[in-house]
N, C-alpha and C positions, 0 to 999 in steps of 0.2 A: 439503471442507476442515474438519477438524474446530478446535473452537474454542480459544483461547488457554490454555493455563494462566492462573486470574487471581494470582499471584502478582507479574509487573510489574507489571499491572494497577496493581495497588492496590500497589504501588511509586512507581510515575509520580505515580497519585494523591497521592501523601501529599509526594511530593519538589515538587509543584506547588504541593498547599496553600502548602509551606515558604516558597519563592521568592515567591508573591503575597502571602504576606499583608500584609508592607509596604505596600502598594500602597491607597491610598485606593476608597472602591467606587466615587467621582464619576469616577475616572479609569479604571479598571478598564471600569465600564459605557459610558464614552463613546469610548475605545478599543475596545473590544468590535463599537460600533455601527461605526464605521469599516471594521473588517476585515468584518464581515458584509455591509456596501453592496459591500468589494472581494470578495469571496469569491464575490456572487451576478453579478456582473460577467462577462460572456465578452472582452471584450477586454484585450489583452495591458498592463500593468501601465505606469504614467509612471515615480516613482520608486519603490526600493524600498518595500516595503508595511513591512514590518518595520524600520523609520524610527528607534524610539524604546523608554526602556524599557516604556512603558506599554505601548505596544502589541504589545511583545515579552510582557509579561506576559500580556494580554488572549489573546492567540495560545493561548500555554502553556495559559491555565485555558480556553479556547474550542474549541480545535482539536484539541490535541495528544491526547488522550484518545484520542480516532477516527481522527483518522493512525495511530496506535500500533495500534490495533484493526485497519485496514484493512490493513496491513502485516503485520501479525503472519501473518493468514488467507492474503494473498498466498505470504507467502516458506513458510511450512507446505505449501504446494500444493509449492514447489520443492524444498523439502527430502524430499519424499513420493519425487522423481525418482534420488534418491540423491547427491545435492549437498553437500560435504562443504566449505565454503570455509574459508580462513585467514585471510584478508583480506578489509577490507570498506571500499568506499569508495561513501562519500553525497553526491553533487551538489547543491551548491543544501540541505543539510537542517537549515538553519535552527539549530533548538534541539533537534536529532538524534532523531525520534519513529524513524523507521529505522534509528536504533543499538542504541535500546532493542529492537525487534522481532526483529533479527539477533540482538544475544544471547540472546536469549530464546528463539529457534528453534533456531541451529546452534552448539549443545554447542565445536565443532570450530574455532570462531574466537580468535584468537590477538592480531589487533590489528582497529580503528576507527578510523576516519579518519573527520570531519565535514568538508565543505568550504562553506563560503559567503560572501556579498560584506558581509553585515549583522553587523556586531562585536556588538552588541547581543544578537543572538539566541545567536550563537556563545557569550559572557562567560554568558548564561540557561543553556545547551545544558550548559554545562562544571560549572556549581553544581546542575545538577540530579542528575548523574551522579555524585556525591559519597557520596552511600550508598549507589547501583544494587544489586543482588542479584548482580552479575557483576563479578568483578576485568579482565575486558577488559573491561567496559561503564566502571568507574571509572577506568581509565586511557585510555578515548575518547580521540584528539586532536580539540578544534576549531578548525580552520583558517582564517582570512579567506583568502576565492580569488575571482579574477570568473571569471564564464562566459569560455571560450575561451583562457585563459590558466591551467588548473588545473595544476600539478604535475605532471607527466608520469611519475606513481609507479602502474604497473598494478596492481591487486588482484583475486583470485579473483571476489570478488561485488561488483558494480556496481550503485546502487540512485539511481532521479531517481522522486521523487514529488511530487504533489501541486505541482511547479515550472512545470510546462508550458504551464500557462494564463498566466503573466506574460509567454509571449514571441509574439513573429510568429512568422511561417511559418520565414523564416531563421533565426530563435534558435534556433528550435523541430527542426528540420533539426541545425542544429549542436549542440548539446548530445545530441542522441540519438547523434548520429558518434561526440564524445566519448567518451561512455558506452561506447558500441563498441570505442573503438580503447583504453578504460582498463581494464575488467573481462575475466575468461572468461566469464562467467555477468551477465547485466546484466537488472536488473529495472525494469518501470515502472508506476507507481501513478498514477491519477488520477479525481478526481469521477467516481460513476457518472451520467455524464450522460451526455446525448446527443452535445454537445459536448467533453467530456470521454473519452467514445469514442473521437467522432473523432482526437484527440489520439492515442490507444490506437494507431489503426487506423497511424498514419503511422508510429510508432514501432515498430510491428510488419512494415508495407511494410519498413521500415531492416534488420530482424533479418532477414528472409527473403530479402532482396537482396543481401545479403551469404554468403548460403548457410551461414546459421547452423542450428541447429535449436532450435524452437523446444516452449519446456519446458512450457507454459500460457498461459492456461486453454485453446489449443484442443486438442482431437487429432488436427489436420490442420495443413497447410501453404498450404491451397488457399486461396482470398479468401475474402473474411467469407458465410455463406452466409444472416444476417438478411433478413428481407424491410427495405424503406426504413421510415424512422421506428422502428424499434426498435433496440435496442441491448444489449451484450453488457455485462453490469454485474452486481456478486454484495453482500451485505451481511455486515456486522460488528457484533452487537450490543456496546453500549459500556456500563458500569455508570457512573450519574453520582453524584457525590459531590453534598453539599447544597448548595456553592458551585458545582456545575458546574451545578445545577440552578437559583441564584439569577440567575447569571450568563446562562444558557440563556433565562430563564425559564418554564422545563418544568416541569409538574408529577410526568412518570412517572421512575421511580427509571432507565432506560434508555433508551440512542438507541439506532436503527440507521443507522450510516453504509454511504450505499452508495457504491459503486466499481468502478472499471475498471481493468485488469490485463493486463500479459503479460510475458512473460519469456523469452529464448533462450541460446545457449549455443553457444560455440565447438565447430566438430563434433569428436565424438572425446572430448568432454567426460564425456559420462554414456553409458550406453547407452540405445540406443534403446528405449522402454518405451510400446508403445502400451496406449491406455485405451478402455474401452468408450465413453466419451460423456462427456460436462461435462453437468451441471446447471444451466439456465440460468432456473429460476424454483423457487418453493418448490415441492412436489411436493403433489398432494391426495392425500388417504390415504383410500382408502372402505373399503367393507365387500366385501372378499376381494380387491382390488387396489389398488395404486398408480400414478398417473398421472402421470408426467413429461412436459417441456419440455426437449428437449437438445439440444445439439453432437455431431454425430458424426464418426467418424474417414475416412469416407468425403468428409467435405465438404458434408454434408447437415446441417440442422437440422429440428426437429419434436416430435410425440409419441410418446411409448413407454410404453408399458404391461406391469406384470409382476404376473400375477396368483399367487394364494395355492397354484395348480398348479404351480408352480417354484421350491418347495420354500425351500431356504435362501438363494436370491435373493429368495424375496418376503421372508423376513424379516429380510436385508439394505438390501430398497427398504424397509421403516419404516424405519428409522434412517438412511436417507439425506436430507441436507436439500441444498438450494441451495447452488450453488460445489459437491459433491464431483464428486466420480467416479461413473458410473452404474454400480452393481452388475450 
């Protein structure tokens, strides 16, 4: 998956500055603290976490950065499939990090839709999009909607990120159906964790039960082929501005956010496009080979190796990192 233009990048960035600065740093940091206790949290959420404006801001200069990043990397992979949407609709997305990433990836979209239960984040989501680099990204709509009762307005590309973990098992079930029964193409983002996986995994069981096909990150259809205790999860490095860094309190000028990913698609949708393998760790690079960790389209995961004898694959496998495509 190759990496972002930083052009929103440092868009986001600066429309964030714009919006927090208001914002006192005693409140900023102690909202801050709050959503990181929720954040490292695995159980499903009491009330909304995006409650207020502070914490709606705290979000924005905390989180959003890396949403946007991890998103970005995601929908690039689908857009690789030949995914062309007009429509886009965001479940749950807050202060819309996945509106900005859709525009930002497919050239081809026409309108945006945000939907979610928190006014707060939505009224953030709507001022931040005010100068965006995209005249569909500035005309975004944000919508207050609750889960199970959305609009029944279908859209090309369907996107639930980083929502998964505020629900049970039923939420969790029904919003992915949603998603289903709203989008062609429906994508899902969440913590590369292990927990956050798992999240992946059921949402993925959903797309394959349905006799969808599915668009990434695997090249199979078959069950997750990980040994137990590991987990299919890819990174996005994120550039931090001095307030993301104050905030953070980080001293390196970058994070990497990691994440878990998949995506399917109404059959008939795209053509079928098999891939050699998925990238499932950074690759070591030695001296006359490359060593990778992959997915393969067999249903099989492992190591593969392409040495400096296979010409313009090996010097394909330098330049491939983690998340692509195995050359």
């Amino acid at each position: 998956m190759p990496l972002p233009p930083p052009m929103y990048a440092a868009a986001l960035r600066e429309a964030i500055a714009d919006v927090t600065r208001g914002v006192g740093s005693a409140a900023l940091a102690s909202a801050t603290e709050a959503l990181t206790g929720r954040y490292r949290s695995v159980a499903p959420a009491g009330p909304p976490i995006l409650d207020s404006a502070d914490r709606v801001a705290a979000y924005a200069a905390y989180r959003m950065p890396a949403t946007h990043a991890a998103l970005a990397r995601a929908l690039q992979a689908v857009a690789a499939t030949g995914v062309e949407p007009v429509s886009h609709l965001d479940l749950g997305g807050g202060t819309g990090a996945a509106a900005w990433a859709s525009a930002e990836v497919f050239p081809s979209l026409r309108q945006i839709t945000v939907l979610d239960q928190a006014a707060e984040a939505l009224r953030l989501g709507q001022r931040l999009v005010e100068s965006a680099p995209a005249e569909v990204l500035r005309r975004a709509g944000f919508v207050r909607a609750v889960a199970g009762a959305w609009p029944r307005e279908p859209a090309d590309l369907v996107t639930v990120s980083y929502v998964l973990s505020e629900l049970d098992a039923s939420q969790l079930k029904r919003l992915v159906a949603d998603a289903l029964s709203l989008g062609t193409v429906v994508v899902v983002v969440e913590p590369g964790t292990p927990d956050g996986y798992e999240r992946i995994l059921r949402a993925r069981n959903a797309i394959r039960d349905l006799g969808w096909q599915l668009l990434g990150p695997c090249p199979h259809d078959a069950a997750c082929p990980l040994a137990p205790g590991d987990w299919c999860h890819f990174s996005a490095r994120v550039n931090r501005s001095a307030e993301h860094r104050r905030i953070k309190g980080g001293a390196l000028s970058y994070e990497d956010e990691k994440f878990s990913w998949v995506a399917g698609a109404q059959p008939g949708t795209v053509a079928a496009q098999g891939i050699s393998g998925r990238i499932l760790r950074h690759p070591l690079k030695r001296k006359g080979f490359v060593e990778f960790q992959v997915c393969r389209p067999d249903g099989t995961a492992g190591r593969e190796v392409i040495s400096k004898r296979e010409g313009q694959r090996y010097r394909d496998a330098r330049d491939a990192e983690w998340g692509d495509v195995l050359p």
